[in-house]
Structures are given as structure tokens and as C-alpha cells.
C-alpha positions in Angstrom: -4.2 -11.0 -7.0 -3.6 -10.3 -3.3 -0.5 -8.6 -2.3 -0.7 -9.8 0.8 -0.5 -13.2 -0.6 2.1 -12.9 -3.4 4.2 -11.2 -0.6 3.7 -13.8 1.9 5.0 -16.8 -0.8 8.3 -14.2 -1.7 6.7 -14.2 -5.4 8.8 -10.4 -6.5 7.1 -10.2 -9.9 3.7 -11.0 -8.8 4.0 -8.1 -6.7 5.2 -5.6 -9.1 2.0 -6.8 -10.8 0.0 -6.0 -7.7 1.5 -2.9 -7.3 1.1 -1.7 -11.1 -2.9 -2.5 -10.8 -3.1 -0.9 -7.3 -1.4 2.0 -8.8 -4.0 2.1 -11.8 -7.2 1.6 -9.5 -5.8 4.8 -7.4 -5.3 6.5 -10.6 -8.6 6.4 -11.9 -10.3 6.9 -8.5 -8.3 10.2 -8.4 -6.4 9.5 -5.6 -2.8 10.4 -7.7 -0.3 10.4 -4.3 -2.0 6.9 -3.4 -1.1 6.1 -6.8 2.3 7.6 -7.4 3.7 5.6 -4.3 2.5 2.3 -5.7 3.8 2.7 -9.5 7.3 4.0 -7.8 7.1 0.5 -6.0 6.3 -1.3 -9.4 9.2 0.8 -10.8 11.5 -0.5 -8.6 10.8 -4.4 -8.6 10.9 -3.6 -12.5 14.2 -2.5 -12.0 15.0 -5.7 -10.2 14.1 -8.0 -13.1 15.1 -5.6 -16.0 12.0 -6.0 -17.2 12.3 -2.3 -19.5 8.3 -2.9 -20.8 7.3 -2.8 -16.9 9.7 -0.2 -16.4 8.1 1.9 -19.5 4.6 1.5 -18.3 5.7 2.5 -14.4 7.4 5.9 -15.4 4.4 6.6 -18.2 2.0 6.0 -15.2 4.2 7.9 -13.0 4.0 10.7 -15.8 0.2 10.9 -16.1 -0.5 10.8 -12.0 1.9 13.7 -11.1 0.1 15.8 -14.5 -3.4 15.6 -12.9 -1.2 16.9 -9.2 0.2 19.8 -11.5 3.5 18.5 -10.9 4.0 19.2 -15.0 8.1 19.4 -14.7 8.3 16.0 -12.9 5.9 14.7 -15.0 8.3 15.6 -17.8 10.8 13.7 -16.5 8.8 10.2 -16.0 8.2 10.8 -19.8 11.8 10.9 -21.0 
């Protein structure tokens, strides 16, 4: 999926999606604050669509990024 692309056709849910697996790739290359700024971007176009299983997955993602940055009490509060 191209984000470029999804954005360029107005397509809001396909880039949430983008976002989320951007967010995961950054993750598990360690770059966390590459990572952290896309999932709060899937977070919000979850938001959008009330889509709460998107939403769950952003703020768990969220969650585990900022534990690896040592931010433990925001962390905590992705995870409520």
C-alpha cells in the first residue's frame, strides 16, 4: 500500500492502514519516535471512523513504543 497513493485518491481508511504498518516497520527497526508519530496518526483517522479495534491496536502500539523510549508513565496511559 502507498500512502502517497491512498492519499492522493482521498481513501481515509486506507491511510490509517498505511500509517498503522509504517508505524509497525518503525517499531521493529527501533526507530520508536518514527513510530510513535505514525500510530498517533492511525489513532486519529481511527477516531474518525469509530473504528474502537483500530483504536485498541494504535494506543497498545503506542504503549509498547514509548516502553522501549523509557517513557513507562505514558506508556501507562496508552494501555488504559
Amino acid at each position: 500500500m502507498n500512502l502517497g497513493l491512498v492519499k492522493e485518491l482521498g481513501d481515509r481508511a486506507a491511510q490509517g492502514r498505511a500509517f498503522g504498518n509504517l508505524g509497525n516497520t518503525h517499531y521493529l527497526l527501533g526507530n520508536f519516535v518514527e513510530a510513535i508519530k505514525f500510530h498517533r496518526q492511525r489513532l486519529s483517522i481511527a477516531k474518525e471512523f469509530g473504528d474502537k479495534a483500530a483504536e485498541r491496536r494504535a494506543y497498545s502500539n503506542l504503549g509498547n513504543a514509548l516502553i522501549f523510549l523509557g517513557q513507562f508513565n505514558a506508556a501507562t496511559e496508552y494501555y488504559r
